[in-house]
N, C-alpha and C positions, 0 to 999 in steps of 0.2 A: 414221234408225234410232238408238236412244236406245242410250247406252251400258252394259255388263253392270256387275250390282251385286253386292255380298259385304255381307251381314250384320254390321254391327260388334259385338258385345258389348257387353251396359248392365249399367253394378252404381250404386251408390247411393255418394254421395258425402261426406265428412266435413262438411259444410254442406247434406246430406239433399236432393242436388240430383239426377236423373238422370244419368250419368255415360259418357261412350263415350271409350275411348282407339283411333286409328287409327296407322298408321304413314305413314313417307312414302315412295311410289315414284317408280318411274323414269318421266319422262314418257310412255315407250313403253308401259308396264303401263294402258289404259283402262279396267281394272277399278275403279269409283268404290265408295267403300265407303258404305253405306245406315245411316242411324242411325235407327230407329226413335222418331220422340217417343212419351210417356208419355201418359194421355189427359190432357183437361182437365181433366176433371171426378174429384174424389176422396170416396171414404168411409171415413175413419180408423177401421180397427179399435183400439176397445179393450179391455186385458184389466183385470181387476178382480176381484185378487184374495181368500182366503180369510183366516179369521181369523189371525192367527200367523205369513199370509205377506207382511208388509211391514215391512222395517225400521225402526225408531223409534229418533229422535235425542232423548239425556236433553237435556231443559235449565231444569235448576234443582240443589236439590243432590244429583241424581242423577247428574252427570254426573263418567264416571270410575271409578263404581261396580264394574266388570269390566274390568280389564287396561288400565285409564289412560286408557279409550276415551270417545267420546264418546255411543257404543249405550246406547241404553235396551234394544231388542230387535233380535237379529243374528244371523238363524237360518242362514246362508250361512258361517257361520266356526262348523263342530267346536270348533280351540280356546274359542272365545267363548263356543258354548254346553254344553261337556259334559267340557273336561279337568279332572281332581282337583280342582285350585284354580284360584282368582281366576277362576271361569265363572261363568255362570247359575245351573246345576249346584250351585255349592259355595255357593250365596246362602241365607241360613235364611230364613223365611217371611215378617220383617217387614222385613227387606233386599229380599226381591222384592216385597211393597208399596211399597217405595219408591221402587225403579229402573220399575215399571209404574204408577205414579199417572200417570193421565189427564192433570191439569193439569200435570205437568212431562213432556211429551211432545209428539213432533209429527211427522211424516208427513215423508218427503224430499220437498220440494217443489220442488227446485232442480237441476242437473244437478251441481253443485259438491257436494250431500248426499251424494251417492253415493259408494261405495268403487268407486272403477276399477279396483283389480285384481280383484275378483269382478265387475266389468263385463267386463272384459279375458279372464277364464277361462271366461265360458259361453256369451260372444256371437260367432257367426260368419257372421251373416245379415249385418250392418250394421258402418260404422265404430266404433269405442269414442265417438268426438265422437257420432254421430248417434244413437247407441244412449242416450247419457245425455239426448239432446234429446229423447227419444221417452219418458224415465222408465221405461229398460228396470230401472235401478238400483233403484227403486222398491220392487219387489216380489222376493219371496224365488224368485231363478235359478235354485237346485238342483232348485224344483220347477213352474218355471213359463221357465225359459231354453229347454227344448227346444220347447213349443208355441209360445214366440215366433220362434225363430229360423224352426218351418218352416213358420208363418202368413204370415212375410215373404218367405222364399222361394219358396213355392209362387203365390204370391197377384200376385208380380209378372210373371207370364207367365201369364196365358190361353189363348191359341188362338195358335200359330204361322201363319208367314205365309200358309200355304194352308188358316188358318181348322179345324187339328184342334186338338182339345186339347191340351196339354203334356203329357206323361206324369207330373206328380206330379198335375195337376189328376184324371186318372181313378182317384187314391186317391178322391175323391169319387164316383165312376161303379161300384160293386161288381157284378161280377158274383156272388158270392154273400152275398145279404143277413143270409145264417142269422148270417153274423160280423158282422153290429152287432146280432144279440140282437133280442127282442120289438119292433118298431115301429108307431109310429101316424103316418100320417100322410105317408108316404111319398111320392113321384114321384118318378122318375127325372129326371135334368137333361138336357134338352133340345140340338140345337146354336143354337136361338132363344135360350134363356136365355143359353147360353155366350158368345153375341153379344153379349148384353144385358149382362150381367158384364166384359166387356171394355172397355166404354165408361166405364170408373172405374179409377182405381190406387186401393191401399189400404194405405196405411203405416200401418204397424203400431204402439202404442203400448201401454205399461201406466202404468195410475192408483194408486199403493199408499196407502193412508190407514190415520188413527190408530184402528184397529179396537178401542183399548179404549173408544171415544166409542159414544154410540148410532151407530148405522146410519142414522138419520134427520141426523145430522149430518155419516159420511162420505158420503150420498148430495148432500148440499148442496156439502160439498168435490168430489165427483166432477164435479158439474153445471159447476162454475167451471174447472175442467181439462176438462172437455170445450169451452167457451170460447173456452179459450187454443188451445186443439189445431186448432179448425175454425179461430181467427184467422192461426195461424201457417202450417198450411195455406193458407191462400188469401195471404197475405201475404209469405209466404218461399218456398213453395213455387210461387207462382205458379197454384195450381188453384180452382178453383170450392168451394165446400162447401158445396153448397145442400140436401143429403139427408142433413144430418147424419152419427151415428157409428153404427157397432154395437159393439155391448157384449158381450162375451164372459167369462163369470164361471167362478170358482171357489167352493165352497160358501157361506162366510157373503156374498164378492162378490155373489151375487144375492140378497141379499136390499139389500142396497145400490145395486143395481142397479135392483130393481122402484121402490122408493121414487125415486131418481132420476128414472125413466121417468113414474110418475104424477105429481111434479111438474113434468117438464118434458119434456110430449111433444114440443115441435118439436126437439129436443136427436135423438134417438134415433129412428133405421131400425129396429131389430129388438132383440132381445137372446138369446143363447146362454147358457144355461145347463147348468154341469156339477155333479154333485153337492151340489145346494142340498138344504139343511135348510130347505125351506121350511114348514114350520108348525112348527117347530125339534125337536129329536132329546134323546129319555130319556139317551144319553149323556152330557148335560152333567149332567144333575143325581148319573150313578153318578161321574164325576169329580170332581164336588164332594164329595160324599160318600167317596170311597175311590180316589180320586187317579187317575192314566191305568191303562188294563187290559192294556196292552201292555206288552213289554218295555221297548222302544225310548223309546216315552212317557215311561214311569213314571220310566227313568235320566235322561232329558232334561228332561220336563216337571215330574215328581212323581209318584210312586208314592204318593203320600197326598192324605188331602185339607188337610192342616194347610199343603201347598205352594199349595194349588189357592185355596183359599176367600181367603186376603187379594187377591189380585188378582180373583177372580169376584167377590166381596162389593162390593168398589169400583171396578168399572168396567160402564155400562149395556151397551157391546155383546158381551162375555160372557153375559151375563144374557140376551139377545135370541137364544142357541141353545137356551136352557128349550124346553120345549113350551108353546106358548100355547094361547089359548080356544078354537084351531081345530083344537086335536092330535084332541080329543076324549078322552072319560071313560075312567076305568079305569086308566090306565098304570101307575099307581103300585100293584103289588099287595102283599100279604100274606099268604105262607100260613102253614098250621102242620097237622102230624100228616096230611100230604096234600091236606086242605082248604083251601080260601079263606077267610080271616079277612075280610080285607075290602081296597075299593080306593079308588084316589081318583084322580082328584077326582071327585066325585059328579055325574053329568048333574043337571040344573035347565034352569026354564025359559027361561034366557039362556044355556045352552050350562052345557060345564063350566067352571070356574076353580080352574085352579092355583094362582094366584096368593094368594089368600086361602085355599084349602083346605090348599095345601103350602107355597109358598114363603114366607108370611108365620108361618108356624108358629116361634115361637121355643123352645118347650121339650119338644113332640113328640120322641118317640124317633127319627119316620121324616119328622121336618125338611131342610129343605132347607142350612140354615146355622147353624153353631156361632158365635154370638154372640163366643164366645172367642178364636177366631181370625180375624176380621173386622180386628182389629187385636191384630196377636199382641206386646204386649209382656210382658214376662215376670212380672210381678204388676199384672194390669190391676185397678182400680180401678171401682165400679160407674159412674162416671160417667164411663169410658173403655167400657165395655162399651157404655154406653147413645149416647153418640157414632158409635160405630163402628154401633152397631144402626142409627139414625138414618139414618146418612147409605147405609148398604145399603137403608133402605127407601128413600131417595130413586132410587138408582141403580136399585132396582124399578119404580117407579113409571113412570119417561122409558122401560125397557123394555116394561112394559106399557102404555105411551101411544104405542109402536112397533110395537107388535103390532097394536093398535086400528084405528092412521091407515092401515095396510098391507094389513091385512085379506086378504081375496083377490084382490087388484089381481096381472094383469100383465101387461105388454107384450102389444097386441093380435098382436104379432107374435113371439111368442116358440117357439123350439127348445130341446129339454130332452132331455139325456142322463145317466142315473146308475145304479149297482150297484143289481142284485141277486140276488147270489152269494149260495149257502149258505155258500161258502168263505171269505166274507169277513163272518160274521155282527154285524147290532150290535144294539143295545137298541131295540126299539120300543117293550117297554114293561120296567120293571125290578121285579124281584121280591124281597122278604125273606125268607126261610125261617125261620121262628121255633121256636128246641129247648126241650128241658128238660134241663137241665145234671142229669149222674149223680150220685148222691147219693156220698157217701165210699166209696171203697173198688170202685167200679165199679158199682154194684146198682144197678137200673135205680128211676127216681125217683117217690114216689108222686103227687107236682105232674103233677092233669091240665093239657093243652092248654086255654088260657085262651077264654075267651066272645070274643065278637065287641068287643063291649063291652070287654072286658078288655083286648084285644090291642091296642085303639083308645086305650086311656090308658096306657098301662103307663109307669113313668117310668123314665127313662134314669138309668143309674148310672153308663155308662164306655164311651168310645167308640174304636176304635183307629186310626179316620182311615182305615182299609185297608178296611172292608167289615165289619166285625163291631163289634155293640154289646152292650151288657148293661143287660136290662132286670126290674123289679122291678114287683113289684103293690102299689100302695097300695090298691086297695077291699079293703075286709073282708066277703066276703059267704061263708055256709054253705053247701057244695056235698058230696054224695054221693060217696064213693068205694069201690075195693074194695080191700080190704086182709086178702090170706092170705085170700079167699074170704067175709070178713063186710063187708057196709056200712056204713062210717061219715062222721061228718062231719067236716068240717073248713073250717077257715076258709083263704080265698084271701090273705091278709095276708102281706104279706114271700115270696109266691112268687116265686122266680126264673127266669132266662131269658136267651134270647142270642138274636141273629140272625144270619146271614147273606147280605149280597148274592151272589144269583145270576146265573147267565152272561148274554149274548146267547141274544137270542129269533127272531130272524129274518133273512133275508137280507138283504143290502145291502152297503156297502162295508169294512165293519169301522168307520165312523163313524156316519154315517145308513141308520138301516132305510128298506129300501124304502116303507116307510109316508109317512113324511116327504117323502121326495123325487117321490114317483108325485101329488103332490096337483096340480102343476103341473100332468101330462099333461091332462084334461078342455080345460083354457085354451091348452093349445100346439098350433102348427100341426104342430109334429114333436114326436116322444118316442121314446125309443131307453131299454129297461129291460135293462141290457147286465150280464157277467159279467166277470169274466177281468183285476181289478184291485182296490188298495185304493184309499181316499180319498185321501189327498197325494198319492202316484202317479199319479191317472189319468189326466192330461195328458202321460204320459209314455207309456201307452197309445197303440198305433197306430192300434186301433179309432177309439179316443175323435179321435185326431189328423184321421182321416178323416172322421168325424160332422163334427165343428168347421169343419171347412172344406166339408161338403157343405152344412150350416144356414146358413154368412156367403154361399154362392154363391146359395143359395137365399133368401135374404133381399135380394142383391144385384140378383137378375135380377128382382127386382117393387119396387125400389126407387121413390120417388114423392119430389118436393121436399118438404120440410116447410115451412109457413107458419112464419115468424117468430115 
């Protein structure tokens, strides 16, 4: 008769090892204690994060630039980015070109890059050593610490010893589905799958990369850290890693993500995606234009676009949140006197193009970039203008050759969850309101609402970075009016005007309209069109925590080897 056994407790180790502490009894005590081993076989989850959300180390003469530090970008430190002085915050437009130039930047690639005390304050799954092995530092904590810590804790117990689920694992099992929102694609997890899922551990890891590069180039840098990660896996950890990783995104993450996966499908099991801009979101171009629309943003990031435009103008993966060829036509509207003047970019018979019709527009009123502030030094010079023009069409260019390569690719195995909340409205498409400024004195102005034509050339005389321009009629053409009840004419020459950008148009997260994001669903095995959060937050979502971990079990239990 075998002797009775006691369960010992496993946690993870500061050398990322399995871990069981027992005590010692008394001989007479035949209670032996039971250590469960870990499986063989492992699938490292990774997270992959969003624009903004990965720290960047300056180095070149950027370094130093804010509080003696060595942060190009360090959204986990308040002070660093938002108090009075020596912040991000207090940096003028051509100081924050210089701290975000591409080529003096780089991605924490090292466990030593990291800040340990923001290691230290948001991680409680894992040791601080194994947390910076895992490149928990990587990526920005405040908004991606809590889905990692409870990926790792949930994820390491499956089915207890008489084979039920663990009770964080039936956050995945919802008895009512109305709380994950519209779904496609649904089945319930089985206790076959749950078997199946059991037969893997899965430490947890996040990749953060230098997001002001194309996406086609963090997706190369992710490929090499997925790499290292399956090597150290099998190498240090002792487990098999024959079925690759899953990938788990936040917005621009997946799009770095798909690219990854189409170049290198034996790399990748599945990929999870949260709030992607996948065909990319009107938002970027009203922040270029008239700086963040939020409070929050606007103090943080820039309430203008004079903050916005040196860093968007010079760096490709900014530029890779536009709406590209697949947004489809229209977005860009114009009205006036209640009517539609006109929209763009024009359908044709290779799709619409923004890129030529909007973003390459340099003296257009309803332009995408102010020449002047590409590189804002304080009496730029035309062949300072023409430089800075230059090298923004390049940065166009590698984004539109991002757009192209990516197309509609994605993971034949992909799960997608994102807003769309009235409550959280954002721009699917953005609109101009075009006035007639009151003549002196308040009296309403006899300047009609300009032609279609008109409204489409009108040149820019003065622009406030915040959403309003002022625009002037250079044609001279003879038009009909009434005046005091008799018809006359008048020439359209030297009329005046203003614009206004208008609000959000439609539900989604307060960043991406559901537009954007739902393009996924036709190609995902699951889609969840969910409410009840904003965009940076929604990993902090329970919902969203529950989806995420029901798509990696679900991805898990049909898991298959990848060929080499």
């Amino acid at each position: 008769m075998s002797d009775p056994t006691k369960p010992a407790p496993t946690y993870i180790g500061p050398d990322g090892h399995v871990t069981a502490r027992v005590t010692m009894s008394p001989t007479s005590n035949n209670v032996r204690a039971e250590v469960e081993a870990p499986p063989h076989q492992a699938i490292p989850i990774i997270f992959v994060p969003g624009i903004m959300g990965s720290p960047l180390l300056a180095t070149g003469e950027n370094i130093g630039m804010v509080q003696s530090k060595p942060w190009a970008w360090f959204p986990d430190s308040i002070s660093w980015m938002v108090k009075p002085f020596d912040s991000y915050r207090s940096l003028s437009p051509i100081e924050r070109k210089t701290l975000l130039d591409p080529k003096q930047t780089r991605a924490l690639s090292m466990p030593q890059d990291a800040d340990r005390k923001t290691v230290s304050k948001y991680v409680t799954a894992l040791p601080v050593e194994e947390a910076l092995n895992r490149g928990w530092g990587s990526v920005m904590l405040d908004s991606y610490g809590k889905i990692l810590n409870t990926l790792e804790g949930t994820l390491r117990f499956i089915l207890t010893p008489d084979s039920k689920p663990y009770p964080a694992i039936q956050g995945a099992m919802p008895h009512d589905l109305s709380l994950w929102g519209q779904l496609k694609g649904y089945s319930r997890l089985t206790q076959k799958d749950l078997q199946a899922v059991a037969e893997f551990r899965y430490p947890v890891y996040a990749v953060g990369y230098n997001w002001l590069n194309s996406n086609a180039q963090a997706a190369d840098y992710l490929a090499e850290r997925i790499q290292a990660i399956l090597k150290r896996c099998q190498n240090e950890l002792g487990a098999e890693c024959k079925h690759g990783v899953i990938l788990v995104t936040h917005s621009m993450g997946g799009l770095v993500a798909r690219m990854c996966a189409k170049r290198n499908p034996s790399l990748i099991q599945g990929v999870v995606h949260g709030v992607q801009p996948a065909i990319g979101a009107a938002t970027a171009y009203r922040r270029v234009r008239a700086g963040w629309e939020d409070t929050a943003g606007a103090i943080g990031l820039g309430g203008t676009g004079k903050k916005i435009i040196p860093i968007f103008a010079n760096a490709a993966g900014p530029l890779e949140l536009l709406p590209n060829q697949r947004y489809g036509a229209g977005w860009l509207r114009v009205v006036c006197d209640g009517k539609e003047s006109f929209q763009l970019p024009a359908a044709g018979p290779g799709g619409a193009d923004p890129y030529a019709q909007i973003y390459m527009k340099k003296n257009a009123w309803w332009r995408l970039m102010s020449a002047a502030w590409i590189n804002p030094v304080g009496n730029p010079t035309p062949n300072n203008l023409s430089n800075g023009w230059s090298n923004y069409e390049k940065m166009l260019s590698q984004a539109k050759k991002f757009h192209a390569d990516l197309s509609d690719y994605y993971h034949p195995n992909s799960y997608v969850h994102y807003g769309a909340d009235d409550s959280h409205q954002a721009f699917h498409r953005v609109t101009w309101r075009i006035s007639i400024p009151p003549t002196l004195g308040g009296r309403p102005s006899l300047v009609p609402p300009p032609t279609r034509d008109h409204a489409f050339s009108l040149q820019l005389t003065g622009d406030s970075y915040e959403g309003r321009v002022w625009m002037v009629n250079e044609m001279n053409e003879q038009q009909w009016v009434n005046q005091n009840g008799v018809g006359v004419t008048r020439s359209t020459l030297g009329d005046s005007y203003f614009a206004d950008l208008q609000g959000q148009d439609q539900a989604g997260d307060g960043t991406v309209p559901a537009h954007a994001a739902e393009d996924a669903g036709p190609k995902a095995v699951f889609a969840a069109r969910m409410t009840g959060y904003d965009h940076q937050g929604s990993y902090k979502n329970f919902n969203v925590q529950h989806i995420t971990l029901y798509s990696i079990l679900r991805i898990a239990a049909a898991a298959k080897e990848l060929s080499a």
